[in-house]
C-alpha positions as CSV (number, residue, x, y, z in Angstrom):
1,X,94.7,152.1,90.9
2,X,98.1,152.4,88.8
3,X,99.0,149.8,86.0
4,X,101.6,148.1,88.5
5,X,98.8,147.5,91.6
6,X,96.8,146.0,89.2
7,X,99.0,143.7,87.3
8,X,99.6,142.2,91.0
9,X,95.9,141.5,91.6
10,X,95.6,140.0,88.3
11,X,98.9,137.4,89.1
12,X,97.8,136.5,92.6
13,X,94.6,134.7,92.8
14,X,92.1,135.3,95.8
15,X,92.5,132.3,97.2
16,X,96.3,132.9,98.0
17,X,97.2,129.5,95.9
18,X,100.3,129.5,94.1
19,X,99.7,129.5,90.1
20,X,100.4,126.7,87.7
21,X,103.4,128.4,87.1
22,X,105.0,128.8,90.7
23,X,104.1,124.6,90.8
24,X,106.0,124.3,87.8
25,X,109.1,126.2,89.1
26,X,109.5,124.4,92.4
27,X,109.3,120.9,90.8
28,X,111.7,122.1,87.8
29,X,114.1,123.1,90.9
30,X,113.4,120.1,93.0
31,X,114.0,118.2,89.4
32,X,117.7,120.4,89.3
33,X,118.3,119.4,93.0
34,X,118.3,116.2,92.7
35,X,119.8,115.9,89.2
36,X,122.9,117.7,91.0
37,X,123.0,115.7,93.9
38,X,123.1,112.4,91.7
39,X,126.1,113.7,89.8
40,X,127.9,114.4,93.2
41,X,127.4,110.3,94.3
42,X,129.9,108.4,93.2
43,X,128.9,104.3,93.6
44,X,132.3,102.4,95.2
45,X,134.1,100.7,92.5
46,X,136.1,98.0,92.9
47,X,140.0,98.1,94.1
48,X,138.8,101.6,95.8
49,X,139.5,102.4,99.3
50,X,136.8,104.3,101.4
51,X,136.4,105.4,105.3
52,X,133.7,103.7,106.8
53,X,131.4,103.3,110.2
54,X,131.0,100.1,111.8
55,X,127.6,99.8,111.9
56,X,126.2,96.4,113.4
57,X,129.2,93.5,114.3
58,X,128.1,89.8,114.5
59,X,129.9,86.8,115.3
60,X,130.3,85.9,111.3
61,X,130.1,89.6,109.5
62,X,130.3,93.0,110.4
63,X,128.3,96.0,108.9
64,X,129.5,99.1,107.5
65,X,128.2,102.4,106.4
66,X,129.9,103.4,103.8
67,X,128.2,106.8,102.3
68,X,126.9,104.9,99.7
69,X,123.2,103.7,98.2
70,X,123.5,100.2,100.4
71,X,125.6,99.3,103.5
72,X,128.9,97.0,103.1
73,X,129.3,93.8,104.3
74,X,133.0,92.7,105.8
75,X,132.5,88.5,105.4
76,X,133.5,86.3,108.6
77,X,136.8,85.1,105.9
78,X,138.0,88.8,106.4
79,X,137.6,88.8,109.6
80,X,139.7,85.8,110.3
81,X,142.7,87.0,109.1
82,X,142.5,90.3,111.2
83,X,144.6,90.0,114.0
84,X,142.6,89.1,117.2
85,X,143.6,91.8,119.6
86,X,142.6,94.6,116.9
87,X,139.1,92.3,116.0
88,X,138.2,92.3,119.6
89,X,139.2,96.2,119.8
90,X,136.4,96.7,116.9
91,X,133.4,99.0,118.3
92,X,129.8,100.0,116.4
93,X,130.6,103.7,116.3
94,X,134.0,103.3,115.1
95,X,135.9,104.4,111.6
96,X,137.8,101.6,109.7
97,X,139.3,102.1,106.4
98,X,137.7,99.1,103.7
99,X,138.5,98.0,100.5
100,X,135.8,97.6,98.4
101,X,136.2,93.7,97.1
102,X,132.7,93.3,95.3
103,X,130.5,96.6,94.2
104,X,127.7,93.9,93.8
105,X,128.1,90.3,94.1
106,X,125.4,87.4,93.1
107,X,122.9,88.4,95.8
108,X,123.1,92.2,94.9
109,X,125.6,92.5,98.3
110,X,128.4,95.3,98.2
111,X,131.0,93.2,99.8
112,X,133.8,95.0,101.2
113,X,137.3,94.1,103.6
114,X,138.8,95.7,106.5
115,X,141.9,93.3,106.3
116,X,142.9,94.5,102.6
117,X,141.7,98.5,103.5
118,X,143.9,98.5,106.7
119,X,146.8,97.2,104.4
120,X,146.5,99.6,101.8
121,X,146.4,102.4,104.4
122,X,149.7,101.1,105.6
123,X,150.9,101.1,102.5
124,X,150.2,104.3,101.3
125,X,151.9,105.4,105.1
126,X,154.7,103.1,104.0
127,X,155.3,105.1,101.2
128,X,155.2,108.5,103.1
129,X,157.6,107.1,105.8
130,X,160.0,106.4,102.9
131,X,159.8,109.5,101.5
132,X,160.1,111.9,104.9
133,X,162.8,109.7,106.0
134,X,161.1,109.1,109.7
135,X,161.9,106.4,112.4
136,X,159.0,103.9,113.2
137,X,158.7,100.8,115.2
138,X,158.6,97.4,114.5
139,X,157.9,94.2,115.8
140,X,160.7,91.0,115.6
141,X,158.2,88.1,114.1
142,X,161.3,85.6,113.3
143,X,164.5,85.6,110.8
144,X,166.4,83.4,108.4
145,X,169.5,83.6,106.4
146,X,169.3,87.1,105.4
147,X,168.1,89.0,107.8
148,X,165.4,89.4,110.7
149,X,161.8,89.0,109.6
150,X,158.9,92.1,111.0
151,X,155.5,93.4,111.3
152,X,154.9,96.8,111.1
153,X,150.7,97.5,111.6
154,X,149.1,95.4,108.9
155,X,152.1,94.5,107.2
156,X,154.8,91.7,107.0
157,X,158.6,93.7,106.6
158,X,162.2,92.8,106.4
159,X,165.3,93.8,107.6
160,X,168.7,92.6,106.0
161,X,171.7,91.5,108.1
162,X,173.7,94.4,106.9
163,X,171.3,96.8,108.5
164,X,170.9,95.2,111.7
165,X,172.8,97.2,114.6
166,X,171.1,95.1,117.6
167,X,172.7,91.7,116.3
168,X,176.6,92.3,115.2
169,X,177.3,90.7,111.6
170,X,180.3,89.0,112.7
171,X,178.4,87.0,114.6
172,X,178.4,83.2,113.5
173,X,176.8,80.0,113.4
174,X,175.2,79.2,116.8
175,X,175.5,82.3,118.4
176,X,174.2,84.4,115.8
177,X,171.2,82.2,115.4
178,X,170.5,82.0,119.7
179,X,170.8,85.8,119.5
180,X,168.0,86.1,116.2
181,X,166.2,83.9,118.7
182,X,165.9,86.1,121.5
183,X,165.4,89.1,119.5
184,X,161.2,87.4,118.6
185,X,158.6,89.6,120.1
186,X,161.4,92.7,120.8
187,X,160.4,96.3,119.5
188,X,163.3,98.1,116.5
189,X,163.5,101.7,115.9
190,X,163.8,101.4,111.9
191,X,163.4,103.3,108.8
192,X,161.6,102.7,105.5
193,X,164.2,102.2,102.7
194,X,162.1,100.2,100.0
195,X,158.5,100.2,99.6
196,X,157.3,97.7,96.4
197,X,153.7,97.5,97.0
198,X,153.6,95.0,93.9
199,X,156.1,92.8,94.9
200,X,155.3,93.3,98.5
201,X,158.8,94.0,99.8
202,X,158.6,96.1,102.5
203,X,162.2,96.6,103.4
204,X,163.6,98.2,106.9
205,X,166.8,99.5,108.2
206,X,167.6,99.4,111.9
207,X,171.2,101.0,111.0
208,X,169.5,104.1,109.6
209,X,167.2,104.5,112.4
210,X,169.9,103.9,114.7
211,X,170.9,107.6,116.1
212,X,167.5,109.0,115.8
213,X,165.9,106.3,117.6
214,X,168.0,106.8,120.2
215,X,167.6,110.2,120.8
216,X,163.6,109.7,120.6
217,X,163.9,106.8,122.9
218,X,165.8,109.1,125.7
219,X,163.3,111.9,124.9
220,X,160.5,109.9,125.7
221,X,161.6,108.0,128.8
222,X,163.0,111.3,130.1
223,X,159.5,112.4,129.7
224,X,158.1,109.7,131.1
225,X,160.4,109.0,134.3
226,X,160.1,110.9,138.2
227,X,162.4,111.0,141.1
228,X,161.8,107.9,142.9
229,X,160.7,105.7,140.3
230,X,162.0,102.3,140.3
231,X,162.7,100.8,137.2
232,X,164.8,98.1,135.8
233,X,167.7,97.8,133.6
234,X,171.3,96.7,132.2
235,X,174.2,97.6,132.8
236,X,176.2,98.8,130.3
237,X,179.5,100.0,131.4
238,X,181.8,99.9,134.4
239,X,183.8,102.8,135.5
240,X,186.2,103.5,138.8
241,X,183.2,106.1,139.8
242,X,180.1,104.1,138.8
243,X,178.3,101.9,136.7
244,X,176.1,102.9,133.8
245,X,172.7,101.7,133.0
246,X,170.5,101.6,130.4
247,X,166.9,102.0,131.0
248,X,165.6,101.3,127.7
249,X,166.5,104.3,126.0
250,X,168.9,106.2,128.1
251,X,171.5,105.5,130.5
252,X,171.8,106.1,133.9
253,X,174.9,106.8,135.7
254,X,175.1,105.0,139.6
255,X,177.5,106.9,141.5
256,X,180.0,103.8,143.6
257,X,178.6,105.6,146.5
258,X,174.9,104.4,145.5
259,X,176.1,100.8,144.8
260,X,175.8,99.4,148.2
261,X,175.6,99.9,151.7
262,X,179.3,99.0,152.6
263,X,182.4,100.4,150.9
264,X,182.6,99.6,147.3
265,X,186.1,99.7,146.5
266,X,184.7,99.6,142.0
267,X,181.8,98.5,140.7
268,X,183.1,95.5,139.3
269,X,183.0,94.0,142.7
270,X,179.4,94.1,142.7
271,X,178.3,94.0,139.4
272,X,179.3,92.8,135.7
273,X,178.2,94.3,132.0
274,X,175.0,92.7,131.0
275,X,173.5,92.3,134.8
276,X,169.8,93.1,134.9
277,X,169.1,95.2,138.1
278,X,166.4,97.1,139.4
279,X,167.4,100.8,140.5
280,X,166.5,103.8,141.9
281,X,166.1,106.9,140.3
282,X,167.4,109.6,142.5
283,X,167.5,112.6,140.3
284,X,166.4,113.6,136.7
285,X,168.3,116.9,135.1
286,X,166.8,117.2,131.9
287,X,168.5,119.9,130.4
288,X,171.5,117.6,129.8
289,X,169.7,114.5,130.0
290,X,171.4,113.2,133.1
291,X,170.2,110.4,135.0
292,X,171.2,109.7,138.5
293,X,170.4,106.5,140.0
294,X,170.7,104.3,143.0
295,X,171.3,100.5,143.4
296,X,171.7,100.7,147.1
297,X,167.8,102.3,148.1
298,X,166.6,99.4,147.1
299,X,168.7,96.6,149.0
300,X,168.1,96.5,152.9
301,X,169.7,98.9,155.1
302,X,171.7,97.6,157.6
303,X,171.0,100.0,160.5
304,X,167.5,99.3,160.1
305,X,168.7,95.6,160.8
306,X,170.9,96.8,163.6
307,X,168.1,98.7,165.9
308,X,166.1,95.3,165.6
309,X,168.8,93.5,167.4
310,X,169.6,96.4,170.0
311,X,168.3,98.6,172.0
312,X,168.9,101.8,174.2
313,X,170.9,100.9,176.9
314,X,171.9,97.6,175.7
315,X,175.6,96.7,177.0
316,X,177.2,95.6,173.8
């Protein structure tokens, strides 16, 4: 036997048990293991934002797992001012930003909100919005001297008179305000041109948006549309050889011939600018975004009157 074989015998005992030293080199590294994974948790600190899973909801506080130590706890005052279609829409399972409000509060509970975490994420999306110059929607909520009040996600917005497009600035008095009126609950293509997270001015610009909208507005509803669709809309224009419409987005040309049944000597004899009317859409070309529509497909056709009130042979 060589010097090597029998330094090997003499480390390994004959019972195949580790040594005292193997012992003490897995507990130093389990020691290490966990000294490293300590340094890699980071407790939530207040004012800090974190993506969490909803857990458990009840009636009066919803549970979150939040990566840390101890679970969060959203309060049942948080959860009243979420708005109540996005509370119901709330699913165990599901990822929610939260803001943590309390790391530990009297009872040792790390209380956290959805409300504030949802508005910071819009925030910070506020902010990007502003700076990549993009087109978002919002939601008309009311108006008042300046301008026309909005909501965009989480958030309350504004948009001055001057960059309105939807409701002209010469308008005055009573007719400006029944026009703010109608505008309540109606969707704007905007952009971001003032984010103040401090101050909480969240300012919008419809005039800015204006053109892009548009063109993503017609994108989409060309997208969405199909030959013999029927869909509503306004008419927009008159001309001796048809009437335009818009469809929310686009407009639609109705050749005179596709106005009615009988000879239609211009449109104007059957319809006027602002007239809501369902049509028919005939053909889509969306290489150069044409729309060509019928009003007259949808009204009764005579002949289909006439063969109810005669018959083959009928002396007439």
């Amino acid at each position: 036997m060589d010097f090597e074989e029998n330094k090997q015998q003499k480390q390994t005992p004959p019972n195949g048990q580790p040594t005292p030293s193997d012992d003490t080199e897995d507990a130093g590294q389990s020691f290490m293991e966990m000294l490293e994974a300590s340094f890699d948790y980071a407790p939530p600190q207040r004012g800090e934002i974190r993506n969490a899973i909803i857990l458990q909801i009840e009636s009066n506080e919803i549970i979150v797992d939040m990566g840390a130590k101890q679970d969060g706890i959203v309060t049942a005052q948080d959860l009243e001012r979420l708005d109540p279609q996005f509370r119901r829409s709330l699913q165990e399972g599901q990822q929610v930003p939260v803001y943590v409000l309390n790391p530990r509060d009297s009872e040792g509970n790390l209380i956290v909100s959805i409300n504030m975490g949802l508005q910071q994420y819009d925030w910070d999306n506020a902010r990007r919005l502003l700076e990549n110059d993009e087109v978002v929607e919002v939601t008309v909520t009311g108006h008042n001297r300046g301008g026309v009040l909005v909501r965009w996600n989480m958030l309350e917005g504004f948009i001055p008179s001057s960059h309105m497009v939807t409701v002209s600035a010469g308008l005055q008095g009573n007719e400006r305000r029944d026009a703010l009126d109608e505008l309540k609950g109606t969707k704007l293509g905007v952009k971001v041109i003032e984010v103040d997270q401090d101050r909480r001015r969240l300012i919008f610009s419809e005039r800015e948006a204006q053109r892009e909208w548009r063109a993503q507005q017609k994108a989409r509803l060309l997208a969405e549309l199909n030959e013999g669709d029927m869909v509503r809309g306004t008419v927009t224009g008159l001309r001796d050889f048809g009437a335009f419409v818009n469809l929310g987005g686009a407009d639609g040309l109705i050749h005179v011939s596709e106005l009615a049944w009988h000879r239609v000597d211009h449109p104007r004899d059957v319809l006027r600018v602002g007239d809501e009317i369902d049509v028919y859409v005939l053909s889509l070309d969306r290489e150069s975004n044409r729309i060509a529509l019928s009003r007259k497909r949808l009204l009764p056709d005579p002949w289909d009157k006439a063969l109810e009130n005669y018959f083959e042979g009928m002396l007439v």
